[in-house]
Structure formats: C-alpha cells, structure tokens
Backbone as CSV, one residue per row, in Angstrom:
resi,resn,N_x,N_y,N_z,CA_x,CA_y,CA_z,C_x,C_y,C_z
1,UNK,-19.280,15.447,30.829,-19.175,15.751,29.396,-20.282,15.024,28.643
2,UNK,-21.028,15.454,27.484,-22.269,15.327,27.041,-21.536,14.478,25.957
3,UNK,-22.292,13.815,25.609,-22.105,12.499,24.177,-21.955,13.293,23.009
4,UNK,-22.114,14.659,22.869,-21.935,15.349,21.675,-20.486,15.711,22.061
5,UNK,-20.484,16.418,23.323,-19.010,17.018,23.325,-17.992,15.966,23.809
6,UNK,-18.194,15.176,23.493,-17.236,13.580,23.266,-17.271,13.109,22.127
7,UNK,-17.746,13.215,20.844,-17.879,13.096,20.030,-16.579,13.975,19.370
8,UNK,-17.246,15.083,19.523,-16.454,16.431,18.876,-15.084,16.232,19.416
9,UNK,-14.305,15.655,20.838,-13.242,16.324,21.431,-12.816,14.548,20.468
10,UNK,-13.369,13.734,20.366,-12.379,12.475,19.513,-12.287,13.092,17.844
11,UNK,-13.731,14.009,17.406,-13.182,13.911,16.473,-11.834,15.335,16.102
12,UNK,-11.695,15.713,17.080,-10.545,17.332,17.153,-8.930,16.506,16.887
13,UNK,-9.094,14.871,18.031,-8.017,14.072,18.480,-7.602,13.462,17.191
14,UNK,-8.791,12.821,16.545,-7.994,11.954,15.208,-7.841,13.078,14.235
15,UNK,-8.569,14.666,13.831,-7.661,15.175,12.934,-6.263,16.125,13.373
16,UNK,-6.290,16.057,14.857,-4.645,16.345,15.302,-3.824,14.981,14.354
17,UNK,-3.909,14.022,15.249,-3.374,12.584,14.925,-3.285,12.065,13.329
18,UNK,-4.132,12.703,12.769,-3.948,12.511,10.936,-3.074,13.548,10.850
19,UNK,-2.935,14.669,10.822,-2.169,15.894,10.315,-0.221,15.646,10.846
20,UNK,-0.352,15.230,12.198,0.429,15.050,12.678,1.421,13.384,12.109
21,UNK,0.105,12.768,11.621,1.149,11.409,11.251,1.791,11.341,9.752
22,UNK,0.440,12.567,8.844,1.229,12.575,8.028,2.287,13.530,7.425
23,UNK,2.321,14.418,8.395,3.593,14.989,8.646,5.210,14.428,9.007
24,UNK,5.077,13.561,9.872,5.928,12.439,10.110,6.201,11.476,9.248
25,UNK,5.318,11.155,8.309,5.527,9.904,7.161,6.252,10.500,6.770
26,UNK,6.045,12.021,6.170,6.667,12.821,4.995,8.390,12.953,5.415
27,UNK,8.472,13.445,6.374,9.681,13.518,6.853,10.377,12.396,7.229
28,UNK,9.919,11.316,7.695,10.122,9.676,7.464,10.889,9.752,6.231
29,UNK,10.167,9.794,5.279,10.457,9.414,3.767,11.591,10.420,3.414
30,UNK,11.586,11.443,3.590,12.813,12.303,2.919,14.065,11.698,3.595
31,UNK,14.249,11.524,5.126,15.179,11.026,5.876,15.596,9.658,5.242
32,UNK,14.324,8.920,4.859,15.193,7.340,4.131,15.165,7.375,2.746
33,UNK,15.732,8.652,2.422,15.655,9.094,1.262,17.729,9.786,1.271
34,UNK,18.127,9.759,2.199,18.848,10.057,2.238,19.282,11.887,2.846
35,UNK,17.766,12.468,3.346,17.833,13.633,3.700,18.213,13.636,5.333
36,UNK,18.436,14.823,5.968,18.813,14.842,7.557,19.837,13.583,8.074
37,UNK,20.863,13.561,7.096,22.006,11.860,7.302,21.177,11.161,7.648
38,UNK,20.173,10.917,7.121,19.376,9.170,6.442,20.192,8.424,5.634
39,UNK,20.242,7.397,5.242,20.927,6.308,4.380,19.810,6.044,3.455
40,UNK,19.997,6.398,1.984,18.744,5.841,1.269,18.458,4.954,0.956
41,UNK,17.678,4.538,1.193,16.837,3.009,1.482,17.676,1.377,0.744
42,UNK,18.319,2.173,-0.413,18.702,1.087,-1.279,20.019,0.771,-0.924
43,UNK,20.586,2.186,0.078,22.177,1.798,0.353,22.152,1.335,1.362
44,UNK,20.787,1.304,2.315,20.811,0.495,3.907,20.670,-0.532,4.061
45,UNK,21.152,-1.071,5.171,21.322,-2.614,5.392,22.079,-3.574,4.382
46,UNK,23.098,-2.963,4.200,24.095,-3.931,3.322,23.403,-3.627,1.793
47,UNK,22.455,-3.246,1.651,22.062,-3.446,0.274,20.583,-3.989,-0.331
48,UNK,20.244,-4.698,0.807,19.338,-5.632,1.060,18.256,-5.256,0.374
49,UNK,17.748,-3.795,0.447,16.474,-3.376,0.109,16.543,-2.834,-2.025
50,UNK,18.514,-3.112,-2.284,18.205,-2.443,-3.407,17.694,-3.616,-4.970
51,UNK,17.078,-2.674,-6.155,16.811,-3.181,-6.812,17.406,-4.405,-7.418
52,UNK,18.612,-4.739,-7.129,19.120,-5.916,-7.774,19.140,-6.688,-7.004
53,UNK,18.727,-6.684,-5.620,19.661,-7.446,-4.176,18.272,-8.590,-4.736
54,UNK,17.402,-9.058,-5.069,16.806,-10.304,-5.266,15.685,-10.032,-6.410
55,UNK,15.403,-11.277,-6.497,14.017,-11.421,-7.931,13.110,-10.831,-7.528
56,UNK,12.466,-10.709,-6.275,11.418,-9.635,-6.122,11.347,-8.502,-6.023
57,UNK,12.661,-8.343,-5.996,12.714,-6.431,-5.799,12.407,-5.392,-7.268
58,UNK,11.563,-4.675,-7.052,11.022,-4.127,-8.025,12.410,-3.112,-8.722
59,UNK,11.906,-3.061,-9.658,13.083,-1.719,-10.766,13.170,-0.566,-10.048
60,UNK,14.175,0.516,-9.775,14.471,1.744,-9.406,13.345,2.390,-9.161
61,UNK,12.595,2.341,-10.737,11.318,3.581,-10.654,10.333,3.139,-10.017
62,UNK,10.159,1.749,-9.697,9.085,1.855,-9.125,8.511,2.467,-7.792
63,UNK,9.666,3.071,-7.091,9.764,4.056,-5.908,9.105,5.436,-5.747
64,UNK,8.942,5.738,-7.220,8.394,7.050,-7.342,6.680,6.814,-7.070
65,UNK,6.489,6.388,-7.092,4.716,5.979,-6.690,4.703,6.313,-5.129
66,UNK,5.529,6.269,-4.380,5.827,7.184,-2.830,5.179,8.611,-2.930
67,UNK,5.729,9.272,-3.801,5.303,10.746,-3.800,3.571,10.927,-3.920
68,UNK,3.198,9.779,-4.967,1.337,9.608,-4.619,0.884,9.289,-3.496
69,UNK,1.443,8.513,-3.315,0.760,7.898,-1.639,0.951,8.863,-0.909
70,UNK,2.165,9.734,-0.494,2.496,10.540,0.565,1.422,12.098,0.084
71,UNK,0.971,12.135,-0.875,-0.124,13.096,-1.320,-0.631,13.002,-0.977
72,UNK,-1.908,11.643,-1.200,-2.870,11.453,-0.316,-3.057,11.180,0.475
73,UNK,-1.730,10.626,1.143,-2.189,10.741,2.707,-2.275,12.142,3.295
74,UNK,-1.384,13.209,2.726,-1.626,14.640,2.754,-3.054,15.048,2.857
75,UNK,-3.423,14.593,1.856,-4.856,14.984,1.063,-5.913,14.791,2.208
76,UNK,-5.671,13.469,2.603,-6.771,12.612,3.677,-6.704,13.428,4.702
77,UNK,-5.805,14.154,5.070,-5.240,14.421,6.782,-5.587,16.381,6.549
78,UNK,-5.859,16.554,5.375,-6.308,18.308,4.914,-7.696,17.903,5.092
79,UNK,-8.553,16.417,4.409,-9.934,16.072,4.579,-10.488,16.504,5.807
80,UNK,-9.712,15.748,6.743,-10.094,15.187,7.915,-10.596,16.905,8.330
81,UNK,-9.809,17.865,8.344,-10.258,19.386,8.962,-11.273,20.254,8.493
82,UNK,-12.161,19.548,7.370,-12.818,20.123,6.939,-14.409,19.612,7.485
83,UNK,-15.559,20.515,7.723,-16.487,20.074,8.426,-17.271,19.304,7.429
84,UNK,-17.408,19.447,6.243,-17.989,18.736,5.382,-17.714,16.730,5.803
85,UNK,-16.570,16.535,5.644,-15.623,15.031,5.613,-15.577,14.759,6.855
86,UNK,-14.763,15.656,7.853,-13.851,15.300,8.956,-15.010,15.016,10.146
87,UNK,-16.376,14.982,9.685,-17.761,14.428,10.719,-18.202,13.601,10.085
88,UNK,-18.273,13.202,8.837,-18.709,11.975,8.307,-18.055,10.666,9.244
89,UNK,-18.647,9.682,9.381,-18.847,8.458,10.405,-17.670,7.784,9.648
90,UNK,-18.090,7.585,8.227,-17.223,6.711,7.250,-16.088,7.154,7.327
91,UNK,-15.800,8.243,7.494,-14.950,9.198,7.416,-13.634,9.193,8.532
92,UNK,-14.324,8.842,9.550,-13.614,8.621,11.143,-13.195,7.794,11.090
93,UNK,-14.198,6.792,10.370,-13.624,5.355,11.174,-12.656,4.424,10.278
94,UNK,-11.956,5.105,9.840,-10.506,4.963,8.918,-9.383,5.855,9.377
95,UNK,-9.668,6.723,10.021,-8.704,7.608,10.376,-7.743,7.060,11.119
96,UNK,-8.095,6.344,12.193,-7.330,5.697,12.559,-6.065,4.636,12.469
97,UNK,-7.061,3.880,11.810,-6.239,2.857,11.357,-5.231,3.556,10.807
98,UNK,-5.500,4.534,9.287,-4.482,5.172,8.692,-3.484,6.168,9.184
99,UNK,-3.748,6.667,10.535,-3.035,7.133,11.567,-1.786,6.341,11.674
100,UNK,-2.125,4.742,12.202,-1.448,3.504,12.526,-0.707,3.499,11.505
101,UNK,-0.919,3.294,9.933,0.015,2.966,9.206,1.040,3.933,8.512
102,UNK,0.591,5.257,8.790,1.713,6.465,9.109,2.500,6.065,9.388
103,UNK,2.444,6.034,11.220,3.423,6.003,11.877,4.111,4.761,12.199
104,UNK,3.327,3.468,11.375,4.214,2.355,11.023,5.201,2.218,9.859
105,UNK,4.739,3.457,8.885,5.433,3.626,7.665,7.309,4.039,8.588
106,UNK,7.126,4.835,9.366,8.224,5.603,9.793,8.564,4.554,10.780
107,UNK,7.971,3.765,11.676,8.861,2.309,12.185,9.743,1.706,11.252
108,UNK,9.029,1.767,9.969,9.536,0.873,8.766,10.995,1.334,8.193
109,UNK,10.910,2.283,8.057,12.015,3.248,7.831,13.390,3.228,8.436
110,UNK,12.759,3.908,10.033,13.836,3.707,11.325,14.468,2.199,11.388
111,UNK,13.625,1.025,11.132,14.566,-0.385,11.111,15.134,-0.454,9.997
112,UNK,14.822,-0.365,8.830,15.737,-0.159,7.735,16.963,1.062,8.136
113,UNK,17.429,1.966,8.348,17.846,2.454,8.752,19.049,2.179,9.931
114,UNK,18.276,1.085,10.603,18.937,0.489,11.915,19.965,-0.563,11.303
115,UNK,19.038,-1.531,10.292,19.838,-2.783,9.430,18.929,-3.314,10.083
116,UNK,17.626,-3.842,10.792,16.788,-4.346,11.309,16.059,-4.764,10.174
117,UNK,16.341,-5.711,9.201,15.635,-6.457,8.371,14.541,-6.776,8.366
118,UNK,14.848,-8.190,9.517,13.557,-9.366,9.617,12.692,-8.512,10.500
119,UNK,12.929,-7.341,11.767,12.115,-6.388,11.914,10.886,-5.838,11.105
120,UNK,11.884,-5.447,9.665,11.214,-4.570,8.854,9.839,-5.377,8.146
121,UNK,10.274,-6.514,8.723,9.308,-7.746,7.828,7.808,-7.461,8.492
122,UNK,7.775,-7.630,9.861,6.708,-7.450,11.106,6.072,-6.153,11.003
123,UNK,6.623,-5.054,10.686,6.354,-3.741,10.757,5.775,-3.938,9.133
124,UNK,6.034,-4.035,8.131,5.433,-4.072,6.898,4.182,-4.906,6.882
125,UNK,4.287,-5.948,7.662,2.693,-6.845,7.855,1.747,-6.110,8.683
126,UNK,2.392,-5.209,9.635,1.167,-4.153,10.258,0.752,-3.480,9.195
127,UNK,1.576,-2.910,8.705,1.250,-1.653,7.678,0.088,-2.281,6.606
128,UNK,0.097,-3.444,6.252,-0.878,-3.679,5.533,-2.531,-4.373,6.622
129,UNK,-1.988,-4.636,7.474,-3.670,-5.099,8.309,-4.070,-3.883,8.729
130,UNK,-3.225,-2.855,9.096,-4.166,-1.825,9.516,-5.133,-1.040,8.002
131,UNK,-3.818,-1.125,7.043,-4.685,-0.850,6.135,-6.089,-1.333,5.486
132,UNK,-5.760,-3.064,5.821,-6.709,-3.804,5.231,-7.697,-3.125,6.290
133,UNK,-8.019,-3.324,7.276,-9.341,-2.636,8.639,-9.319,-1.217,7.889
134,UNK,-8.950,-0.609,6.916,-9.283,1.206,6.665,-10.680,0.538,5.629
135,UNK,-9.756,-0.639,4.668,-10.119,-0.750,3.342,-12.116,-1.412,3.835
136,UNK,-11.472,-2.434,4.871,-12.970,-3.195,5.197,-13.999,-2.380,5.831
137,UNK,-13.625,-1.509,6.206,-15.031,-0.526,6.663,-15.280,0.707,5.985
138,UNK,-14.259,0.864,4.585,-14.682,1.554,3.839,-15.982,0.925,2.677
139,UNK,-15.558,-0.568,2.193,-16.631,-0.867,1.785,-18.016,-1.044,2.169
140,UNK,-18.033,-0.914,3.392,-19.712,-1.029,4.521,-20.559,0.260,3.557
141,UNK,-20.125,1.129,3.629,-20.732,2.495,3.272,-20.783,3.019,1.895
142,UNK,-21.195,3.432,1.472,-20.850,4.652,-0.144,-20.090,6.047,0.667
143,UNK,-19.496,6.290,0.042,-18.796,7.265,-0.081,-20.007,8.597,-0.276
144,UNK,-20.155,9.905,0.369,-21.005,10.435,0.508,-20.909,11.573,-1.007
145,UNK,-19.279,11.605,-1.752,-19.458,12.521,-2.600,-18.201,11.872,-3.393
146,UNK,-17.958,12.571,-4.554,-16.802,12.075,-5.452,-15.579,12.674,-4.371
147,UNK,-15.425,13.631,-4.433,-14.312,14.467,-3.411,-14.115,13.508,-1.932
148,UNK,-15.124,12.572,-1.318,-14.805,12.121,-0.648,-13.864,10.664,-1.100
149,UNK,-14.254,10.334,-2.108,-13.613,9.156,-2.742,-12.196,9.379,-3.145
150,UNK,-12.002,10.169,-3.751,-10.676,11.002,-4.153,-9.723,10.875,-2.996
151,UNK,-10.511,11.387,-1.757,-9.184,12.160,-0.588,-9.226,10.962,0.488
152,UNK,-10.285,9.957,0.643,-10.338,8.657,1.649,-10.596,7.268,0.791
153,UNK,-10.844,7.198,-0.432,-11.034,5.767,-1.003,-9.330,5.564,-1.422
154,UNK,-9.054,7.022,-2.439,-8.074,6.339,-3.213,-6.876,6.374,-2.365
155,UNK,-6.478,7.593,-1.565,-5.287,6.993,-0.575,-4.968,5.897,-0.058
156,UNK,-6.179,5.208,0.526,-6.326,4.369,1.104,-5.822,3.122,0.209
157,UNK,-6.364,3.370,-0.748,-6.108,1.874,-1.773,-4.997,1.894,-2.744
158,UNK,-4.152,3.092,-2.664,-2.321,3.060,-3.257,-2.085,2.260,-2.003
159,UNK,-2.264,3.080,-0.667,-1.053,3.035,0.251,-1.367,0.981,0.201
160,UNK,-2.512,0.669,0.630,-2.619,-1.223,0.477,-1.943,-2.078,-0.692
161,UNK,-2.185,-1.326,-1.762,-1.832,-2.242,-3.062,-0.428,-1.988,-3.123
162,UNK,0.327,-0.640,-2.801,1.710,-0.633,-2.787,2.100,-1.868,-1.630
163,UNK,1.283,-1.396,-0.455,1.941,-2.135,0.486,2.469,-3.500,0.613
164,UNK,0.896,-4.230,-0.405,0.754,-5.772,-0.142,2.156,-6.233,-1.341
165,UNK,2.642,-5.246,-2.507,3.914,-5.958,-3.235,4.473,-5.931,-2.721
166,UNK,5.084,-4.681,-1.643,6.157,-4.486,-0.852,6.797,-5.539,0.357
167,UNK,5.559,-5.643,0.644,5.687,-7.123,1.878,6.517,-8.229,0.796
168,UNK,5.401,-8.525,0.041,6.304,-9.410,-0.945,7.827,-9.307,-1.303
169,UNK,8.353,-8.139,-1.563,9.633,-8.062,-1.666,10.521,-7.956,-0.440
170,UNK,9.862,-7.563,0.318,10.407,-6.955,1.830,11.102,-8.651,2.480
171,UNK,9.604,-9.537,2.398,10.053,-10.985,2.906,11.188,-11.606,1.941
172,UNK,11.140,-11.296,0.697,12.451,-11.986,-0.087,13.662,-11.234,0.233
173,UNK,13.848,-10.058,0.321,14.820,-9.327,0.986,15.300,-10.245,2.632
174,UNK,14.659,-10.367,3.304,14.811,-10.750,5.024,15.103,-12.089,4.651
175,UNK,14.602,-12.998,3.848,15.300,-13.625,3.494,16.913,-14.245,2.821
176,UNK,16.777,-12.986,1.838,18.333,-13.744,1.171,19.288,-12.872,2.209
177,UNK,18.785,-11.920,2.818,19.983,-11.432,3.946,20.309,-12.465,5.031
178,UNK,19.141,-12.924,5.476,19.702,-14.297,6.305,20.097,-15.272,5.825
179,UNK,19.911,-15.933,4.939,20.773,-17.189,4.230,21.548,-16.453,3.865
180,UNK,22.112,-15.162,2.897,23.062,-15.441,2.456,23.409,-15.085,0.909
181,UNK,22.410,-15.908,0.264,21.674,-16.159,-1.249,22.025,-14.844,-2.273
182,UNK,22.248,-15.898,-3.014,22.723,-14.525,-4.608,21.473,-13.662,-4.712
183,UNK,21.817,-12.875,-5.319,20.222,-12.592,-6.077,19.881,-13.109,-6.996
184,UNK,20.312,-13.428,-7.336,19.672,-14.510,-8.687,19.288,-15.915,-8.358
185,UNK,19.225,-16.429,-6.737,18.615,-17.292,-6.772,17.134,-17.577,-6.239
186,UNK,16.937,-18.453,-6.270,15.407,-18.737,-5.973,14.076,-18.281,-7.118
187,UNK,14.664,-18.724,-7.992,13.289,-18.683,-9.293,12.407,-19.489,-8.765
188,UNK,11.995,-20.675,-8.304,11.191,-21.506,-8.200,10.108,-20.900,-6.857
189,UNK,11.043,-20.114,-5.941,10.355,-19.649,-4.207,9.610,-18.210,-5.475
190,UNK,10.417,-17.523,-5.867,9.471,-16.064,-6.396,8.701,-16.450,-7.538
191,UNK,8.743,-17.652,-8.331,7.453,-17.487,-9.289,6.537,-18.320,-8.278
192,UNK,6.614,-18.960,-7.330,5.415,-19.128,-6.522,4.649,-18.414,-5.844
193,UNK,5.722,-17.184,-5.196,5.357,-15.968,-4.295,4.470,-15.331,-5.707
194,UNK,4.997,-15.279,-6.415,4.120,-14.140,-7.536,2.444,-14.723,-8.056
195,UNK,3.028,-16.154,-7.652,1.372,-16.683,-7.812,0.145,-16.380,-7.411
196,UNK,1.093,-16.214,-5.908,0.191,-16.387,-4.663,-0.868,-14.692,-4.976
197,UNK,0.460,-13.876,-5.663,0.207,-12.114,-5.043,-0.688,-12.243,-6.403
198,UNK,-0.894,-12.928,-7.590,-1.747,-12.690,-8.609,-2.905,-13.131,-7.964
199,UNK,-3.283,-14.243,-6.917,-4.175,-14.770,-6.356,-4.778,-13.954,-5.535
200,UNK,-4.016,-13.601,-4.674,-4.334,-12.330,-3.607,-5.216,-11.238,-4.357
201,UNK,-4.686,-10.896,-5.400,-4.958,-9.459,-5.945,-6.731,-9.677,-6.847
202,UNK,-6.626,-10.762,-7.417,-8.137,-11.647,-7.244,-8.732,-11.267,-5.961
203,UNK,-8.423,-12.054,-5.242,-9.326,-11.903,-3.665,-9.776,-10.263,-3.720
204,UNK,-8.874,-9.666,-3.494,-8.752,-7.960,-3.226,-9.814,-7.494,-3.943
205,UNK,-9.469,-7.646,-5.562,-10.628,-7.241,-6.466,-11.942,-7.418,-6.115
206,UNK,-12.532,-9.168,-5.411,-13.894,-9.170,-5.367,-14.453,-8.613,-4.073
207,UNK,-12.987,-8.321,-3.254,-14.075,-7.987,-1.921,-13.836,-6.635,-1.946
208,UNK,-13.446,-5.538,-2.400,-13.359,-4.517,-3.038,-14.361,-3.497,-3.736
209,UNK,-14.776,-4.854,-4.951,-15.504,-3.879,-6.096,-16.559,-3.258,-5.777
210,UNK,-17.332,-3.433,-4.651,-18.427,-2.439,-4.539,-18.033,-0.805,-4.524
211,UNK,-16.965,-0.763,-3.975,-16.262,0.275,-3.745,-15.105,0.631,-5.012
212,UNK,-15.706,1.236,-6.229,-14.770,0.965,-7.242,-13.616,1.915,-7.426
213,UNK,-13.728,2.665,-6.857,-12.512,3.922,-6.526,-11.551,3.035,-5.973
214,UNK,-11.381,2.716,-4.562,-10.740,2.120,-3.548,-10.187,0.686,-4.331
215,UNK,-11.021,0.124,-4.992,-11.191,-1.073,-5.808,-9.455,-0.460,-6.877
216,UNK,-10.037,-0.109,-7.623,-9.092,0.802,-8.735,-7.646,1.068,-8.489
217,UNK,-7.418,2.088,-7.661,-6.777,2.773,-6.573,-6.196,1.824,-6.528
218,UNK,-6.269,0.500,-5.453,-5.612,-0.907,-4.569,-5.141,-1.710,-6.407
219,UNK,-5.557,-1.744,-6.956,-5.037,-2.364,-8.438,-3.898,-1.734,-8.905
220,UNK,-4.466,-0.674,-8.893,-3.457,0.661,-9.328,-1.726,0.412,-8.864
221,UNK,-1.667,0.398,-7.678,-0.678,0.053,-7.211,0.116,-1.348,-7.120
222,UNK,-0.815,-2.239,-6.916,-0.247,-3.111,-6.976,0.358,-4.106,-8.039
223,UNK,-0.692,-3.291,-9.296,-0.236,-3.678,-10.777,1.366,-3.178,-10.760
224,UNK,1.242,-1.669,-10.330,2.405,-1.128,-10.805,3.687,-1.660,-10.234
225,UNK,3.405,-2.368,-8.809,4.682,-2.841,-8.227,5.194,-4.186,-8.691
226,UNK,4.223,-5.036,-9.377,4.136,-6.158,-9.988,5.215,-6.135,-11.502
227,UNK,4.574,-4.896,-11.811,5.428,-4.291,-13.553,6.417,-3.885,-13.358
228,UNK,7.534,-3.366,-12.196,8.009,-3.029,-12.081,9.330,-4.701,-11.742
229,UNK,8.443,-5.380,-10.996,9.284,-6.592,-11.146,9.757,-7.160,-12.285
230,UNK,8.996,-7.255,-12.989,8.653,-7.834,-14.016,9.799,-7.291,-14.865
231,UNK,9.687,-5.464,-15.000,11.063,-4.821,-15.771,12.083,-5.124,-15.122
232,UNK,12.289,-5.420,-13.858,13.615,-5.918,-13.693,14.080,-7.037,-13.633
233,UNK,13.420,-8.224,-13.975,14.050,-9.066,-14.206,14.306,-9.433,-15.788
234,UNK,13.368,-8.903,-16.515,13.409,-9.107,-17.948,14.305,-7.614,-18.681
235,UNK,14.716,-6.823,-18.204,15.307,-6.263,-18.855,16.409,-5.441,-17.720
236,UNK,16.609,-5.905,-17.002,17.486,-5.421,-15.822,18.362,-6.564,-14.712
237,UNK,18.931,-6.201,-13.641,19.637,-7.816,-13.042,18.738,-7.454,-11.591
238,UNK,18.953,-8.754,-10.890,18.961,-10.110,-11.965,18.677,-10.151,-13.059
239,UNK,18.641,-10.822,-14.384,17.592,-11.712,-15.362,17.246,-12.391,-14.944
240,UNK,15.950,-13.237,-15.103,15.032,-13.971,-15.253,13.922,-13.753,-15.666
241,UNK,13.763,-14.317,-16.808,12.499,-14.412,-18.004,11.202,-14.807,-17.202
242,UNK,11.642,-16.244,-16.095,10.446,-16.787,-15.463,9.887,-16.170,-14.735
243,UNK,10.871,-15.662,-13.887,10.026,-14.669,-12.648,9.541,-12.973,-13.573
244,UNK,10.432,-12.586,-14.138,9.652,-11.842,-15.263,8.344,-11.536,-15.905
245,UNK,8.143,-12.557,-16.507,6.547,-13.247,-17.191,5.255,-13.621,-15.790
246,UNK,5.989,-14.247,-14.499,5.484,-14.834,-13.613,4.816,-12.944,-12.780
247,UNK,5.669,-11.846,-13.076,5.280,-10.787,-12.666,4.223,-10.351,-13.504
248,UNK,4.850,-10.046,-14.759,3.704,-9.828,-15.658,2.654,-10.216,-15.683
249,UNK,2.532,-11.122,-15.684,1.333,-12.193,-15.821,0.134,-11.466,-14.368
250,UNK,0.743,-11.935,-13.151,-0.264,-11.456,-12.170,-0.806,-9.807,-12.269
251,UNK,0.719,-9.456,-12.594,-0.368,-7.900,-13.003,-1.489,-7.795,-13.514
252,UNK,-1.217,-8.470,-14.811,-2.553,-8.564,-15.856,-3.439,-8.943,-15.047
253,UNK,-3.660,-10.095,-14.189,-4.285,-10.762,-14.008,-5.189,-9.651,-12.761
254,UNK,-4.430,-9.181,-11.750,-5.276,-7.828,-10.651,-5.637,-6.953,-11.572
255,UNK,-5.446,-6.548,-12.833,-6.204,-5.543,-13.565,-7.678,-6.101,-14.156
256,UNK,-7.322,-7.664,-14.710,-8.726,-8.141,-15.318,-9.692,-8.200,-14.360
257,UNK,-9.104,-8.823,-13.471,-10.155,-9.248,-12.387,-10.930,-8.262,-11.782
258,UNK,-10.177,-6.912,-11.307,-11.040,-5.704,-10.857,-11.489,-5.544,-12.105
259,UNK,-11.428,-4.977,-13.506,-12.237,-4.719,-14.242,-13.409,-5.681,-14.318
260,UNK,-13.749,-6.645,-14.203,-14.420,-7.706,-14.302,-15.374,-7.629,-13.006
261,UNK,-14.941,-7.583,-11.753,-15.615,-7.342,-10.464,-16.050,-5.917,-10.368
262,UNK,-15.525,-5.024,-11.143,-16.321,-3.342,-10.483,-17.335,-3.958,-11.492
263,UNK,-16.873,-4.072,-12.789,-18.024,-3.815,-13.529,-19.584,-4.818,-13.409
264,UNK,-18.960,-6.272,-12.882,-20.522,-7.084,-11.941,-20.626,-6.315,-11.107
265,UNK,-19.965,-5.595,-9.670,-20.974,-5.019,-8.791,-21.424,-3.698,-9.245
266,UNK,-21.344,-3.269,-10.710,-21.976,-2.173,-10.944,-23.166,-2.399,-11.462
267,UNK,-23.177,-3.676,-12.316,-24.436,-4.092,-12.635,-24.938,-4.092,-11.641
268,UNK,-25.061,-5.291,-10.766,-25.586,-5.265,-9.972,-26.575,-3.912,-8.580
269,UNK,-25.529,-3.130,-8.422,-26.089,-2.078,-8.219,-27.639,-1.420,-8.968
270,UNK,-26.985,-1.409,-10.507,-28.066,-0.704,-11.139,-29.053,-1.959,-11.010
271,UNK,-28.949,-2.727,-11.257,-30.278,-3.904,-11.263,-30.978,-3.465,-9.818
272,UNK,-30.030,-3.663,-8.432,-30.668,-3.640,-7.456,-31.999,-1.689,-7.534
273,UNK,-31.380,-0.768,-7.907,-31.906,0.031,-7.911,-33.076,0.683,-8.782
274,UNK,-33.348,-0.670,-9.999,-34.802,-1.090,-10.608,-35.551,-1.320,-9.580
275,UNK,-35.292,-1.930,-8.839,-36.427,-2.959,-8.171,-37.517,-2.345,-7.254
C-alpha cells in the first residue's frame, strides 16, 4: 500500500469514527436524559449530580448549553466528510482526540447511570485532556477558512470550557456523596475551587488567544457554567452569597482576560505582518 493510499484509508477511518461517535454522544445524551429508561442525570445516583445536591452545582438551565455542544460536534463529524476540511492536516489531527471525548462523554453517562460517582470523576478528567490535545494543536496552525473555525475551533472550545466547570462540579459532587455532607456545606473548599477555575480560565485565555474563535468559544462556556453557579447560589438553594460572588467574579474575570489576550495577540499579529 502506497503512502497516499494510507493516508486516504486513515483519513476514510477517522471520518467513520467522527460520524459514528457523534452519533453515540447524541444518543448517550437523550438516554441520560431520561430517554430509552435512562434515569435523568439529576435523578441518578441518589441525587448527587442535581442542582441543589452542592455549592458547585450549576442552576437547572445551565444544562441546555448540551444541545450546542452536541451540534457541533454534529457539525465537526458532517466537516470531517467533506473534501474541502476532512484532508486538511489541522483538520485530522483533532479528530481524534474529539473522537475520544465522544465516546468518553457516553462512559460519563453510563457511570452516572450505574451510581459510579468517583468513576464519573476519572472519566470527566479524560474528557477534558483529550480535549485540551484537540485545543493544543489547534493553536499550531490558522484555521484555513472562517467555515473551518465555525465547525473545528468552536466545537472544540464549548465542549473544553463546558467541560473544565463540569469537572469542577463533578469533583464536589464525588465528594459530598462520599462524606456524606449537606449541600450547603463547604463555602470555604468552593470559594477556593472557584479561585482556582477563575485562575485556570486566565491560563486558558493566554494560551488560546492566537486562536480567537477557539479562544472565545472555550470562554463562552465556561463563563456560562460559572453564571450559572453563581444563580444558584445567590438566588436559588443552596444560598450562599460567598460562593455566589466567588462564581461571579471568575466569570468576569475568563471574559476580561480573553478579551484582553485575543485582542494583544491580534495586535500583535497585525504588527508582525508590517514587518
């Protein structure tokens, strides 16, 4: 077999393997949604995963941001078959990974489902490194067209920025199920955790912004899962004002910072392209 027609038969394999995983997410998600006798997510495992069960767990709505992500991963996996995208280099070499976090999305699911908690903890930390490896070799390259940014930057950077709050709540969940713990306790452990994720979301922003779609996108989400804490503790139960404000606050804070970082590496760009 010739180096071209090895080329071609991997790239036939990863857009089987995209089409196919995100077919499976989708149906993943309706099932822990309560479709095909699924248990929906908030009534499984004792409770563990629902909006009141601790301070990090985001408000009801913030769930609906699923139906975006599960678009574009749609979107990405319709890309992938088209000869324009689905031969681009940049293009491939994300497929994978995002393959991986498909079908880790639906691990994620099946242990929730099971009552496999502290499971769900391990499987949610894949879901975000494979993503992070989509996100880091998306910034190597430019994006070859807007349409490519659309259907491989921004999927890519909901499904991370959702992901990286989710971990966050996911570990306070695996937590108060093993101790025990009210939901209303531990203000002091979640306005630290929220520190950390305003800190994180800094990091994200600067190694990001060259790539300001993907950049955007990864804010996008993770603002929103942040605000969503934030409404439930300040105007929903638990209460807490601290962890509340302590949500708020980092949101703001992943929105300034990417605005602040696209817009230096855009300068920068244009400066570099005087020269």
């Amino acid at each position: 077999m010739t180096t071209t027609e090895r080329s071609m038969d991997g790239t036939r394999t990863q857009r089987i393997a995209a089409a196919c995983g995100a077919v499976i997410a989708v149906v993943a998600a309706a099932w822990g949604s309560g479709a095909f006798g699924g248990t929906p997510i908030a009534q499984a495992a004792d409770g563990a995963f629902d909006a009141d069960a601790t301070l990090l767990a985001p408000a009801t709505a913030a769930f609906g941001v699923w139906s975006l992500i599960y678009a574009g991963l749609l979107a990405f996996a319709a890309a992938q078959a088209t000869p324009m995208l689905g031969t681009r280099e940049r293009v491939r070499g994300v497929a994978w990974p995002l393959v991986g976090s498909m079908a880790l999305n639906a691990a994620w699911i099946a242990a929730v489902q099971a009552g496999a908690v502290v499971v769900s903890v391990g499987i949610l930390a894949g879901i975000v490194a494979t993503l992070s490896v989509a996100a880091v070799r998306l910034t190597r390259t430019a994006p070859g067209s807007a349409v490519e940014a659309l259907v491989v930057d921004v999927p890519t950077g909901l499904y991370l920025g959702w992901a990286s709050v989710a971990t966050v709540a996911n570990v306070a969940a695996a937590g108060a199920w093993l101790l025990g713990t009210a939901p209303e306790a531990g203000t002091t452990a979640a306005t630290g955790a929220l520190a950390a994720v305003g800190l994180l979301a800094i990091a994200i922003s600067r190694d990001l912004a060259v790539r300001p779609a993907l950049a955007w996108a990864t804010t996008a989400t993770l603002a929103w899962g942040l605000a969503w804490i934030a409404a439930g503790r300040l105007a929903g139960a638990p209460a807490d004002a601290v962890v509340g404000w302590a949500a708020a606050l980092a949101a703001g804070a992943a929105v300034l910072s990417t605005a602040i970082t696209t817009a230096a590496a855009g300068w920068r760009a244009r400066r570099a392209r005087r020269r």
